[in-house]
N, C-alpha and C positions, 0 to 999 in steps of 0.2 A: 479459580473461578473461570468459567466460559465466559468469553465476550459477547454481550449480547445483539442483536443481529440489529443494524441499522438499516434507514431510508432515507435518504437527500435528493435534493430535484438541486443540480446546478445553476443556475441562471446568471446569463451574460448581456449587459445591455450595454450597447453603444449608439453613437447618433444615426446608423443608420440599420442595424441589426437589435432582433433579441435570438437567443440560444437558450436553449433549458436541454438538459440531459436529467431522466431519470434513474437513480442509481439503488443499488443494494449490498451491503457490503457484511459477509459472515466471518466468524472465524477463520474459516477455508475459503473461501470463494469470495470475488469482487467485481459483481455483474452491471450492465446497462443494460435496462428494462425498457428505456422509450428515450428517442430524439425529434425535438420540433425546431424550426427555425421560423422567424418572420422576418420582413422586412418592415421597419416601421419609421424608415423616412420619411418626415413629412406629419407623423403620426401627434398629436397634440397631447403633451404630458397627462391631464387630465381623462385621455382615453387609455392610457398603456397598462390599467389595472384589467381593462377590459380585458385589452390582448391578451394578457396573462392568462385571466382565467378563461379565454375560451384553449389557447395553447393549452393549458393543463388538463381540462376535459379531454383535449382532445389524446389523451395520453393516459387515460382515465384514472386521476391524480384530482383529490378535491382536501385543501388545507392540508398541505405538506410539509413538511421540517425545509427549509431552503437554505442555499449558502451561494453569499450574493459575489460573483467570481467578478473580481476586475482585472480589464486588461489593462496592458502595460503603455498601451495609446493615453490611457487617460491618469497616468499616475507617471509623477515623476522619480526618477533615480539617483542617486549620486554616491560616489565611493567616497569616503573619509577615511580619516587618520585619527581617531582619538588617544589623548597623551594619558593614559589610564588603561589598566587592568581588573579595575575591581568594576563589575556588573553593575552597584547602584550609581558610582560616578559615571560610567559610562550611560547611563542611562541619563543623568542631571544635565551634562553636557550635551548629547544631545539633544535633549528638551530646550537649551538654551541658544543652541548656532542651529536648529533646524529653518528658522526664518531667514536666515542669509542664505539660503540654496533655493527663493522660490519667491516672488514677487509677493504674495500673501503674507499677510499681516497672521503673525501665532495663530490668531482664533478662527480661521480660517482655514486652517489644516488641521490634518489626523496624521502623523507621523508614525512608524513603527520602522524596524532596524534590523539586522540579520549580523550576527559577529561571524566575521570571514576568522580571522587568527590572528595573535601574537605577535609581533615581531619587534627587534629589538629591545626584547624584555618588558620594555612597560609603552609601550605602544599597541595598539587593537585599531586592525583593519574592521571598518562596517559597511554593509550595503543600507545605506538609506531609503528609505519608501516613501514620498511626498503625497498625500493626495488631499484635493480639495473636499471640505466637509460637508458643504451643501451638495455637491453631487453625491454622495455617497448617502444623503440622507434622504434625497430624490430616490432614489432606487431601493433605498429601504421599505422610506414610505409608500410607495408603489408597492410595493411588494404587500406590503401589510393590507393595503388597501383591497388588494387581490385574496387574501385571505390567509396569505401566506407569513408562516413564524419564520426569521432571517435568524438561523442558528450560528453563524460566522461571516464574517466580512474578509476575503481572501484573495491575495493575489497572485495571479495566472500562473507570471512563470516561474514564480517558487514551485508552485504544484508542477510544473512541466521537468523542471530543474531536480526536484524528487523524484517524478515517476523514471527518467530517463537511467537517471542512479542507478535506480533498483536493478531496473532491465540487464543495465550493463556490468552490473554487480563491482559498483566504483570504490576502492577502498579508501582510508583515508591518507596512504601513501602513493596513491596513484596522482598522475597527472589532467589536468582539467579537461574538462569534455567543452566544445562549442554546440551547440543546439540551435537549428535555423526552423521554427516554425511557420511556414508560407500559409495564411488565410486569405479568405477573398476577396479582402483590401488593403492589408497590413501584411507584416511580418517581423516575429518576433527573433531579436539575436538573443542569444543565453547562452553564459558560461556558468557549468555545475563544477562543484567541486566539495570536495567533501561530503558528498551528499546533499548538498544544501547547494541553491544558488549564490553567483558571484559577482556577475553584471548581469543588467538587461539592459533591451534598448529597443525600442518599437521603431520598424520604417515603413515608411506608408505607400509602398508598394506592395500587391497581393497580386493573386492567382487571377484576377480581375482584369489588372492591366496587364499581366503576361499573355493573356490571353485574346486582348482587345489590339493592346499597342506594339503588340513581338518586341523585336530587337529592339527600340528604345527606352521600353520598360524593362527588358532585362540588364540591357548595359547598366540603367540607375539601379536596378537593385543590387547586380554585381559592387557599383563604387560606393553604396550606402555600408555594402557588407564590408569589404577591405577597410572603408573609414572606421566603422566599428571595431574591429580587429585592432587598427592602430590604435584607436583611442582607447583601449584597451590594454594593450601592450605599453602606450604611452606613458599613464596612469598606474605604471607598475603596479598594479591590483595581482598580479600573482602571475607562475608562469605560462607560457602558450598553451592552449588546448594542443594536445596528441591526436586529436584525431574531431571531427565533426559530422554531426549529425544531421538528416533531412526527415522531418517527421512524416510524409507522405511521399507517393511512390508516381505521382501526375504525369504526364508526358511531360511539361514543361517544366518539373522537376531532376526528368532524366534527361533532359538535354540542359540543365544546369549543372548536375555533378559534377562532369567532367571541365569546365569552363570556373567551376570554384575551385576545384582540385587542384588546375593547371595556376590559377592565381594566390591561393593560401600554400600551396608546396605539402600540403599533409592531407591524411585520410579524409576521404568524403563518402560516407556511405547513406545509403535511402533504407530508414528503418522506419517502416508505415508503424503510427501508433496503433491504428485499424490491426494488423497483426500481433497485439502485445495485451490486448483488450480482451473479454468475456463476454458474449450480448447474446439475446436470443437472433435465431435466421433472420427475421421479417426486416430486426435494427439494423442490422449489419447490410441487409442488401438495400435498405434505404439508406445509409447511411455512403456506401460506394455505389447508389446510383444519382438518385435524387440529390445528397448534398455532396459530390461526390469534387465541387468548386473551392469547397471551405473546409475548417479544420475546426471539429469538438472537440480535438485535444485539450484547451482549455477549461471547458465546464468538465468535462468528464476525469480528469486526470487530478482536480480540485477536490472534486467529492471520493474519490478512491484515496486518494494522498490526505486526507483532511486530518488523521492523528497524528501525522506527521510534521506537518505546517507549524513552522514557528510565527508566522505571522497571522496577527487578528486585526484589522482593522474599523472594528465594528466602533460608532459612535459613542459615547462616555454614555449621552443618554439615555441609549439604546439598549445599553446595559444594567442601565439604574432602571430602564423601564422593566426589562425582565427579572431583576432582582426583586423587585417591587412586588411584581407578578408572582412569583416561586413562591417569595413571603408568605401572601396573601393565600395562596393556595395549602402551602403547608399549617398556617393557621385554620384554614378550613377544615382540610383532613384528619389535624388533631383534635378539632370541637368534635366532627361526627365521630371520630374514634371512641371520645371520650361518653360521650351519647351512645352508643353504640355496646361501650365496656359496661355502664351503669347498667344498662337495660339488661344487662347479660349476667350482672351480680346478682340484681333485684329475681331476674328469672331460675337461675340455679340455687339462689336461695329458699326460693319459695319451693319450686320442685322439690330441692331434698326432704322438705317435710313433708309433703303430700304422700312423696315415694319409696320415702324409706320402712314404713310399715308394711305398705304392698310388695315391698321388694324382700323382706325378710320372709313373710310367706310364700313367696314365688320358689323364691332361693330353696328351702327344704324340698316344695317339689320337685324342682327341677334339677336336685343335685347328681340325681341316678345319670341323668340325660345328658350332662352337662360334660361327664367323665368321656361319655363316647365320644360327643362331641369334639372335645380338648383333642383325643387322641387323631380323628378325622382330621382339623387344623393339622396341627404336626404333620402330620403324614403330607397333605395336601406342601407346607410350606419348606418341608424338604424336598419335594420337586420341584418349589418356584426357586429353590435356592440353586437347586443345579439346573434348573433351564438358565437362571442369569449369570453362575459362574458360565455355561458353556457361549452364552451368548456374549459375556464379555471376551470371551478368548478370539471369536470370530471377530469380534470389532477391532483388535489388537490386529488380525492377520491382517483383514484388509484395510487398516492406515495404513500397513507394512507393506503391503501390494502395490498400493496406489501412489507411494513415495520410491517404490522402485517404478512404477511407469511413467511417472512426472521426470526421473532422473536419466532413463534409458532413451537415447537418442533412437531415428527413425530408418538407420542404418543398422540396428541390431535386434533380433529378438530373442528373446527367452526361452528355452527349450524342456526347463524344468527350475521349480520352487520348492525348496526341502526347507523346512520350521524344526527345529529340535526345541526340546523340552527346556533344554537350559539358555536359550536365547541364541541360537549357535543357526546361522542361515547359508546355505548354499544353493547358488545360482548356477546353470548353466545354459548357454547361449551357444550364437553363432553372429558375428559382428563381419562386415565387409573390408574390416579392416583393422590390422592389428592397434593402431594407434586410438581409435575410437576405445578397444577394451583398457587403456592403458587411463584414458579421459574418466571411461566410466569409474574406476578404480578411486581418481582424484575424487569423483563428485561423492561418492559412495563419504570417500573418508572427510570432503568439509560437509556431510549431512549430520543435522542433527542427532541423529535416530540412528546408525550407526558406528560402530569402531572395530578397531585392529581388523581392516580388511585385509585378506592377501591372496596373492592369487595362487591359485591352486595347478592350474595347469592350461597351456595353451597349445594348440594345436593347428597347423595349417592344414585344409582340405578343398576338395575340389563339390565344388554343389552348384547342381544349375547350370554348368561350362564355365562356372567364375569360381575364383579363389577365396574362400573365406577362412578368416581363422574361429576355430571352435574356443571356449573356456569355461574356464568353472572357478568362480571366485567364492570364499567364504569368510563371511564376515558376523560379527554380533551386534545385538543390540544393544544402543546405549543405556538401558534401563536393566542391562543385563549385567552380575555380577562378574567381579573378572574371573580368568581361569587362575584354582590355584595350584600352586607348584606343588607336583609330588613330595613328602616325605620322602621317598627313598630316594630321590633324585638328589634331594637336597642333602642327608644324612652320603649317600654316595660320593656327593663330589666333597666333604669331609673327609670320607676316608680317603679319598684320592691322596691328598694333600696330606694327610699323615702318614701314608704308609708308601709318600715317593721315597726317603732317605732308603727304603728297606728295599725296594729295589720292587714292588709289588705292582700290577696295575688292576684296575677294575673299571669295569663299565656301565656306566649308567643309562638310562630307558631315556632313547627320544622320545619325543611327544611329534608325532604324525599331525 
C-alpha cells in the first residue's frame, strides 16, 4: 500500500517566541511549504489564539493537523539506570521514581522515556523526559482555541537527534554524534546515537547574545558546552561523540568551530540543516534572510521525523478527548451508512421490478447491436491494456533514473543508460576521479533497487586539459531474477572432474 501524503504546521511556543513551520510529507518527498515567526513577549495568554490564527492566514493555512514541538528549555531531562529489562517493568518503575527528578508533585507532570540500551544484562540505560502538565495544556489549549487539531505532543531534540542520523547515515555500531543547535536565545546540546537521542541539555545562550555581547557571551557558551560534555561523559551515559555537529553555517558560528575543536580535541564540522531540507525558493530565501538569526530546525525537523518519534507527550486528556471524538464520528458515519444502504435496497428493489420487463424487450432488440458493440469494447480495451503495460514500464525507467541521480555525486556524469530486457543495467560515465567511481559502486550496491554490481571497465583520459577516468558499470535490479548458470557449464565442470584420472581436459564457456 502507498503511504498516504500528509500535512502538519509545526508549532513552537516559548516565553518570548512562536515558530510554525508548514510542512508536507509524500512517499518520496519531505517538503516546507511556509515559515512564520512572532515575537510574543509580553503578549497576554488569552490573545496568543489570536496570533496563531493571524500567523496561519498569513501562510494561507485555516484548521490544520498541528504537532505542538517542545523545546528542551522547557522540559526537563535526566539519564537513569533501571534494574530491569522487561518493557512493562520498565515502564512501572518509571512511573513510580519519576517524581524524585523534579520538584513536582506526580500529577503535575507528563513523563515519557527513550531506552538508550542494555547493559550488564538486566540493567537498561533511559533518557527521561520531564515536563510540566499545565504548560503543555496551555498550548494545547491555545492551539485548539485557534482552530487548530494538536495531532502529537513532541520533543525537539529527539526530532533533531533523528533527522541528523538520517543525514549521517548512523549505524547502530557506530559511535555517537554530539549535535550543537545555536537559536536566538538558547542552544541545544544533543548526543544521537543509535538513531535515537541520548542526552539533551538546553543553555541559554543564542545567536542573540553572540551577537550583542561578543567575547563574553561566547566564552559562557564555550564553558556551558565543555560542562555538558563532562556531565556527559561523567554520567557514563555511553561513549564520547567521534565527531560534532553545528547545525547552521552564521559567522559567529564559523568563528566558533575552530575554538570548539581546539577545546573538545575531535571533529567540528558546520552542516546547515538549511542544506538537508526541501522548500519552495520564496521559504528558503526568507528563511536565510529574514530569519536568517534563529534556527526552524526544531519545528521543521519534528514534522519531517514525526513517524519516527518515539516520544508522545500529548495529555491523557487530550487523548480521551480525541478518542471520544473518533468514537462519535465513526458512530455517525455508520448511522448515514446505514441509511444510506437501506435507501439503496429499498431502490434497487423496486427498480428490478419496474425494469426487468422493459429490459427483456429492450434485450431482443438490442441483441444484433449489442454483439458489435462487445467486439468495439475489446478492441478499444486491448489498447488501454497495452497503453498501461507501456506506460507502467516507463514508470519503472524513471524510478530507475531518478535513484541513479539521487546516488551519482556532482563530480561525475553519465555518458549513457542501457535497460535490458532481463533487468540487466549498464552505465557509463566520466567521473574526476577514480575513487568517486569506486564510491559510486559502494552506493550502487547498499541501494535498495539494485545488486551484483561490477565494474565493467575503467579508463584514464584526458578531457578539457584535466584527467578524468571514463567507466562503465553494470549491474541489475533487485526485483530482477538472478542469472542462471548454464547447463553446460554446469554438466562441463562434471566432466572435468571425471575424466581428470584419464588424463582428459575440457573447457567450459565464460560468462562475459
Amino acid at each position: 500500500m502507498f503511504k498516504k501524503d500528509k500535512e502538519y504546521v509545526g508549532v513552537s511556543l516559548t516565553d518570548d517566541c512562536l515558530k510554525i513551520a508548514h510542512l508536507k510529507t509524500t512517499s518520496t518527498e519531505k517538503r516546507v511549504h511556509g515559515v512564520v515567526k512572532k515575537d510574543v513577549q509580553g503578549v497576554p495568554p488569552e490573545e496568543l489564539s489570536k496570533v496563531v490564527r493571524s500567523l496561519l492566514a498569513e501562510i494561507g493555512l485555516n484548521k490544520p493537523v498541528a504537532i505542538s514541538v517542545l523545546s528542551s528549555s522547557t522540559v526537563t531531562t535526566k539519564n537513569i539506570e533501571v534494574p530491569s529489562i522487561d518493557p512493562t517493568e520498565i515502564k512501572s518503575i518509571i512511573d513510580l521514581q519519576a517524581g524524585r527528578h523534579t520538584p513536582y508533585s506526580r500529577e503535575e507532570i507528563l513523563i515519557g522515556y527513550i531506552t538508550i540500551g542494555v547493559f550488564q544484562r538486566n540493567y537498561t540505560k533511559v533518557l527521561l523526559v520531564i515536563v510540566n502538565r499545565d504548560q503543555i495544556l496551555k498550548q494545547v489549549t491555545m492551539m485548539m482555541q485557534a482552530g487548530i487539531r494538536v495531532e502529537k505532543v513532541v520533543f525537539a531534540p529527539e526530532a533533531t537527534a533523528i533527522f541528523y542520523s538520517q543525514i549521517l547515515k548512523i549505524k547502530e555500531d557506530d559511535k555517537p554524534v554530539g549535535i550543537i543547535d545555536i537559536s536566538n536565545a538558547s542552544t541545544d546540546f544533543i548526543v544521537a546515537w543509535n538513531k535515537t537521542i541520548v542526552t539533551s541539555r538546553s543553555i541559554p545562550v543564542g545567536l542573540n547574545q553572540l551577537i550583542k555581547e561578543g567575547q563574553p557571551a561566547q566564552d559562557k557558551l564555550l564553558a556551558e558546552l565543555m560542562q555538558s560534555v563532562e556531565v556527559y561523559q561523567s554520567e557514563d551515559i555511553g561513549q564520547p561523540p567521534s565527531q560534532y555537529i553545528l547545525t547552521g553555517d552564521d559567522v559567529k558560528l564559523q568563528e566558533l568551530q575552530p575554538l570548539l575543536q581546539d577545546k573538545l580535541k575531535t571533529s567540528v564540522t558546520l552542516m546547515p540543516y538549511l542544506d538537508q531540507i526541501t522548500a519552495a525558493q520564496p521559504v528558503m530565501l526568507k528563511l536565510v534572510s529574514e530569519y536568517n538569526d534563529d534556527s526552524f530546525l526544531n519545528v521543521i525537523a519534528s514534522g519531517t521525523m514525526l513517524d519516527q518519534m518515539r516520544l508522545d507527550l500529548t495529555p491523557e486528556e487530550i487523548r480521551s478527548q480525541r478518542a471520544i471524538e473518533e468514537k462519535g464520528k465513526q458512530i455517525i458515519a455508520l448511522g448515514i451508512y446505514g441509511l444510506v444502504m437501506l435507501a439503496l435496497v429499498c431502490a434497487i428493489f423496486f427498480s428490478k421490478i419496474y425494469f426487468r420487463s422493459i429490459y427483456l424487450d429492450k434485450l431482443k432488440a438490442d441483441y444484433a447491436v449489442k454483439q458489435k458493440v462487445v467486439k468495439t469494447l475489446d478492441h478499444i480495451s486491448q489498447k488501454t491494456q497495452i497503453i498501461k503495460d507501456y506506460t507502467d514500464e516507463r514508470l519503472v525507467t524513471l524510478d530507475i533514473v531518478k535513484a541513479l541521480y539521487d546516488l551519482i555525486p556532482e563530480e561525475m556524469y553519465l555518458q549513457s543508460i542501457n535497460f535490458e530486457d532481463d533487468g540487466t543495467i549498464d552505465i557509463q560515465g566520466v567521473s574526476e576521479s577514480m575513487s568517486r567511481v569506486f564510491n559510486l559502486v559502494t552506493a550502487l550496491e547498499d541501494s535498495d533497487l539494485f545488486k551484483n554490481v561490477k565494474t565493467k571497465s575503467t579508463t584514464t583520459k584526458q578531457e578539457r586539459g584535466k584527467d578524468v577516468a571514463a567507466f562503465e558499470l553494470v549491474f541489475r535490479l533487485e526485483s530482477a531474477p538472478d542469472e542462471k548458470v548454464d547447463e553446460d557449464e554446469e554438466n562441463m565442470g562434471k566432466g572435468d572432474k571425471k575424466t581428470k584420472d584419464k588424463g582428459s581436459a575440457k573447457t567450459s564457456k565464460g560468462k562475459s
